[in-house]
N, C-alpha and C positions, 0 to 999 in steps of 0.2 A: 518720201524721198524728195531731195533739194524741185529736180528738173517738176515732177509733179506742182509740187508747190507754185512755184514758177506758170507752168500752164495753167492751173486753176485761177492763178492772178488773171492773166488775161484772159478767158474764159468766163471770169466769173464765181466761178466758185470750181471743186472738188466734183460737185454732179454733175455738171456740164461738159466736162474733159470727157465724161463714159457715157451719157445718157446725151446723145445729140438732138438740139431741139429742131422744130421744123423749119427756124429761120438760118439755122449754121449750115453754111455751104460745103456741098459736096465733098469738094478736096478734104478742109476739116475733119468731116466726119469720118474718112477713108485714114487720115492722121491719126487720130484719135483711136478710133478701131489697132489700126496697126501698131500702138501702143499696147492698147489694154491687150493684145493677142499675146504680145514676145512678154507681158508681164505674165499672164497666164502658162504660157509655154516653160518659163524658168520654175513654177512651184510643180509643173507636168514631166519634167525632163523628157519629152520624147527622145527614141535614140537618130529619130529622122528629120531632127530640127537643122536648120543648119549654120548653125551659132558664127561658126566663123565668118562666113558670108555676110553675116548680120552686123558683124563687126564696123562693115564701111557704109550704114544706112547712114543718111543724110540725117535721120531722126537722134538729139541725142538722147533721148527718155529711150529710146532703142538700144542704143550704143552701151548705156547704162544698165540696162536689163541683162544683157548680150554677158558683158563681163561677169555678173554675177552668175549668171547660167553656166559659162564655160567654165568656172574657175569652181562653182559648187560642184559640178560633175567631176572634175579632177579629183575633188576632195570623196568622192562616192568612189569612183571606178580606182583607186589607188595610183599608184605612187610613175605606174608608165607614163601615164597621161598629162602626169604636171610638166614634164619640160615643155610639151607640145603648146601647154597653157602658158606656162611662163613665156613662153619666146613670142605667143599671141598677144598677152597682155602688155609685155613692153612696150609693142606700138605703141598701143594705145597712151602710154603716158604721154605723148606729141598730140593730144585728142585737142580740138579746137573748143569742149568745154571744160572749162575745171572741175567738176564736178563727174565727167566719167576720170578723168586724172586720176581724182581722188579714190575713184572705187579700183581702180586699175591698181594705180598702188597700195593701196590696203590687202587687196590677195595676192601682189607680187609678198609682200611683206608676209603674212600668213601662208603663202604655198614656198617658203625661202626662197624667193627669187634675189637674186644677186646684187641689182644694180637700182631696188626701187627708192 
């Protein structure tokens, strides 16, 4: 994914983002971890995640996982749950990176949302 890409640049490489070395400070590694977790959670769909809330993380490699999560599970649990997604996903198109935009609107477009 773009945002991945992106942190491995500054990071260093793709191993560095998940495997925190002993010089990369605290906060980071806490970043990072809380990354690779909501990536983990979206191939897990727990039913006790809580996707939406997730929606307003400051992280956007979060924000990005988040959509995919809620909008794949719409696509599992059928056809009640997509408005719910759709009207969540809208925000998100106003998302301050382009990159959740773009996932935002690719399952507004695939769940028929209206206005993506």
């Amino acid at each position: 994914e773009p945002i991945l890409r992106r942190e491995a640049r500054e990071a260093g490489s793709e191993w560095a983002v998940f495997h925190p070395g002993k010089d990369q400070d605290a906060e980071e590694a806490v970043r990072y971890h809380t990354i690779f977790w909501v990536a983990w959670e979206v191939a897990a769909q727990p039913a006790d995640t809580p996707w939406k809330e997730l929606l307003d993380s400051p992280e956007p490699a979060v924000r990005f996982w988040t959509v995919h999560a809620m909008a794949w599970q719409a696509v599992c649990d059928g056809p009640t749950k997509v408005p719910l997604v759709i009207a969540a996903l809208e925000t998100v198109l106003a998302d301050n990176d382009p990159v959740v935009q773009i996932a935002a609107a690719w399952w507004l477009l695939k769940l028929g949302g209206g206005d993506a």
